[in-house]
C-alpha positions as CSV (number, residue, x, y, z in Angstrom):
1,X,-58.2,13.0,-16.8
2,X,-55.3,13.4,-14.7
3,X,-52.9,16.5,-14.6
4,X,-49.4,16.3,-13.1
5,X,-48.4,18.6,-10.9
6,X,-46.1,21.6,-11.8
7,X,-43.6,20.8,-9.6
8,X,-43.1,17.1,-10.9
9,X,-42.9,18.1,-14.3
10,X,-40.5,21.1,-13.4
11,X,-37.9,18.3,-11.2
12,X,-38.8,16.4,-14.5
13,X,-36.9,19.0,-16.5
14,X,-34.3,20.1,-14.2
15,X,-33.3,16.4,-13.6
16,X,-33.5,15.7,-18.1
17,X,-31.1,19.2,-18.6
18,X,-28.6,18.1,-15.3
19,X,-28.4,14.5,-17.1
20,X,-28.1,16.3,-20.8
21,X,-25.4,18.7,-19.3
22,X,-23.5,15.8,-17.5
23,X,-23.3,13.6,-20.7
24,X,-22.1,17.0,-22.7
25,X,-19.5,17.9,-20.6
26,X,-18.3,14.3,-20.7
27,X,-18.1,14.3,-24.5
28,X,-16.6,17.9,-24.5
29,X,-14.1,16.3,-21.7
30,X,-13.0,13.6,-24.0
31,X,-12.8,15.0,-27.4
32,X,-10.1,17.5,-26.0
33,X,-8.3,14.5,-25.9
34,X,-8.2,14.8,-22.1
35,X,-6.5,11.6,-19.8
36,X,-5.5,11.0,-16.3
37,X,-2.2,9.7,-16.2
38,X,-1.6,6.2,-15.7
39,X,1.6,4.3,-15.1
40,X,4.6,5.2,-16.6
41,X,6.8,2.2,-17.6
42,X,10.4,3.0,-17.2
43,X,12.4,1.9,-19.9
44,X,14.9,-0.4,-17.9
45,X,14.3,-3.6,-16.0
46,X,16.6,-3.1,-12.8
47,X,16.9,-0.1,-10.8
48,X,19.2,0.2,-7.9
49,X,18.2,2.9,-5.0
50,X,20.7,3.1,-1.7
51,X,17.0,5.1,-0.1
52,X,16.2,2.3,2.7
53,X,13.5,0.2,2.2
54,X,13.0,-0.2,5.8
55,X,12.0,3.5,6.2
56,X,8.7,4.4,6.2
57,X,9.4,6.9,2.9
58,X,12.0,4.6,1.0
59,X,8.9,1.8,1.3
60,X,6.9,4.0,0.0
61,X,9.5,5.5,-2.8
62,X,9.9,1.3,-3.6
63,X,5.9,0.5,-4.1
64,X,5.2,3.7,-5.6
65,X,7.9,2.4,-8.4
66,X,7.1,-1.0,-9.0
67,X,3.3,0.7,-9.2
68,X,4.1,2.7,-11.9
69,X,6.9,0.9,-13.6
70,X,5.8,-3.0,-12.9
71,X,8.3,-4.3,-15.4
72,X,11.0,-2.3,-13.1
73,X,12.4,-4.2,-10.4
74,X,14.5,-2.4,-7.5
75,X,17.3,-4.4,-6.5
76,X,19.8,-4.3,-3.5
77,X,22.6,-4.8,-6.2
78,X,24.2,-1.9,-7.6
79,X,26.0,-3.9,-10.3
80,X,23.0,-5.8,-11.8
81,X,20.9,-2.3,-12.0
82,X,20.4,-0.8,-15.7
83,X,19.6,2.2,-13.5
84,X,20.8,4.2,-10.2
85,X,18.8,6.6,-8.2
86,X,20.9,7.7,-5.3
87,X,19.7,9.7,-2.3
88,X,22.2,12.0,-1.1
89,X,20.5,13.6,1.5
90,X,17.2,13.8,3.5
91,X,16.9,16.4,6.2
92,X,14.1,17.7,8.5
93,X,14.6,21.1,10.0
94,X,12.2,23.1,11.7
95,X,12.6,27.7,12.3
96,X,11.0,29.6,15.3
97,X,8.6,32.0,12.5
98,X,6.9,33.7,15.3
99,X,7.4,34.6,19.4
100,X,4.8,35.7,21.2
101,X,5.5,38.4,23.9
102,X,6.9,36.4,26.4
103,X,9.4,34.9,23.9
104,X,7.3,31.6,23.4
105,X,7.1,30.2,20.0
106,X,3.8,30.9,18.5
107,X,4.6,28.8,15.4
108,X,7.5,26.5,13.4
109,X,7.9,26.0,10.1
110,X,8.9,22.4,9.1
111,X,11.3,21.9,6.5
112,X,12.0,18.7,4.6
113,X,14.1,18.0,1.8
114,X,15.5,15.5,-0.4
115,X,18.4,15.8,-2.8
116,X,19.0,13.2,-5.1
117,X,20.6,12.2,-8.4
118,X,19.5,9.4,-11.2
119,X,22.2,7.5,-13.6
120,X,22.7,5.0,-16.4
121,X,24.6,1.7,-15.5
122,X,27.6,3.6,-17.9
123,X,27.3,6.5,-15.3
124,X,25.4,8.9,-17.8
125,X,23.5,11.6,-15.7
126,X,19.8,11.2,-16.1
127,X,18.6,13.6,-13.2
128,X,21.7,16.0,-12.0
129,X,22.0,16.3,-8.3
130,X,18.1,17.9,-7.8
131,X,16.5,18.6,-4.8
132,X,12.2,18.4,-3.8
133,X,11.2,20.4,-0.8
134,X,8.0,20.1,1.3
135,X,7.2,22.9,3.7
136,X,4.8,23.3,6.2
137,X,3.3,25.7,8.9
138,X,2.9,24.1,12.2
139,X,1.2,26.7,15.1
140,X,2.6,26.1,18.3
141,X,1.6,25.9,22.3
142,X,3.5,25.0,24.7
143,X,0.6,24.0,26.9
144,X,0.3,21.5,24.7
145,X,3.3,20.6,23.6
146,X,2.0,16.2,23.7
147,X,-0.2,17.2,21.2
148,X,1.9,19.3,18.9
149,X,4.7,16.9,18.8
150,X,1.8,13.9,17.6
151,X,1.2,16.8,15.5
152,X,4.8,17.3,13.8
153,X,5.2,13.8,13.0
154,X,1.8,13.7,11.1
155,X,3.0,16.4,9.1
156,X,6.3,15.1,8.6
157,X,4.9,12.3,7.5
158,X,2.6,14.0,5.0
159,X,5.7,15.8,3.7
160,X,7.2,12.2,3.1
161,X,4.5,11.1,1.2
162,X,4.4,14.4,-1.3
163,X,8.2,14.2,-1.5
164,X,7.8,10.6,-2.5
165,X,5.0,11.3,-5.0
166,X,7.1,14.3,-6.4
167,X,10.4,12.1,-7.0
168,X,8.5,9.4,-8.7
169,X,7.3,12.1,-11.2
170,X,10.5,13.2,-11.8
171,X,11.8,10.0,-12.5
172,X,9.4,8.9,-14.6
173,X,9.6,12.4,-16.9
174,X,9.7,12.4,-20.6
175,X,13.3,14.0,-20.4
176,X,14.7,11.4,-17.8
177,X,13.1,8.4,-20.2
178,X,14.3,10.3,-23.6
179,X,18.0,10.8,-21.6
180,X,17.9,6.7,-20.6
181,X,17.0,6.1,-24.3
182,X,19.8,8.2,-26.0
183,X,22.3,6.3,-24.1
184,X,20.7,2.9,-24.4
185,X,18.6,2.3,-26.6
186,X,16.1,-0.6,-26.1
187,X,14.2,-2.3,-29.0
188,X,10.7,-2.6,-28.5
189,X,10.1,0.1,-25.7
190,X,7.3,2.5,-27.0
191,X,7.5,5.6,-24.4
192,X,3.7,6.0,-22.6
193,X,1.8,9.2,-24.2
């Protein structure tokens, strides 16, 4: 007659509750009607953006909207769009927060931000003029100033990329879709849950 040993037949256990719990709070997750959010299809078929395409953040504003909205296209014609998102500003500054006793900056703080404004082809306001801010922290030595600067532009960049994540939530809100809808309606368009 064999006998296992306890420790086997404890991992036994621990591993049969683990698996039990995993598949419980799975359920639980899912009957609390719980979902990640998926695309959001816009409810027009041309949009119209003067943010540069060429830039690094206006390539990224451009995927991220045909990624969400793949029956949107973004056209370079103002006149064909059903939609206009306009950029009216995107500025980086950078403040001295700290000095150390020599009167050497210690640390900056990076600034970017992007003010903007959304519209029906009639010129309806979907988004008033609305800024999104990204701020970061950024120590400082002069020393190694090189490195710092490689630095900045990473977090710059970083900034960009929140910034353009940000705006396409905006534009694809409930409000801005229900706004679009009041003023043009369009048959067969079922809003995303």
């Amino acid at each position: 007659m064999q006998t296992q040993a306890p420790f086997t037949t404890l991992f036994a256990k621990r591993t049969y509750l683990l698996l039990a719990a995993g598949i419980f709070l799975c359920l639980l997750i899912a009957g609390c009607g719980f979902k990640m959010r998926g695309p959001t299809p816009l409810p027009f078929t041309t949009l119209y953006t003067n943010i540069p395409q060429n830039s690094a953040f206006g390539s990224r504003v451009w995927r991220a909207i045909q990624a969400n909205s793949p029956g949107t296209t973004v056209t370079e014609d103002a006149a064909l769009a059903e939609a206009k998102l306009m950029q009216e500003g995107f500025n980086r500054s950078q403040r001295e927060v700290s000095l150390d006793a020599q009167g050497k900056v210690e640390e900056y703080e990076l600034n970017l931000t992007l003010t903007f404004t959304m519209t029906d082809s009639q010129g309806n306001e979907l988004i008033p003029t609305s800024q999104i801010s990204a701020t970061r922290q950024l120590p400082y030595d002069e020393d190694d100033s090189a490195a710092k600067q490689e630095e900045m532009a990473l977090m710059y960049e970083d900034m960009e990329k929140s910034i353009a994540d940000r705006l396409i939530r905006r534009i694809t809100a409930p409000d801005v879709i229900t706004s679009y809808l009041e003023h043009n309606p369009t048959p067969g368009f079922v809003p995303a849950q």
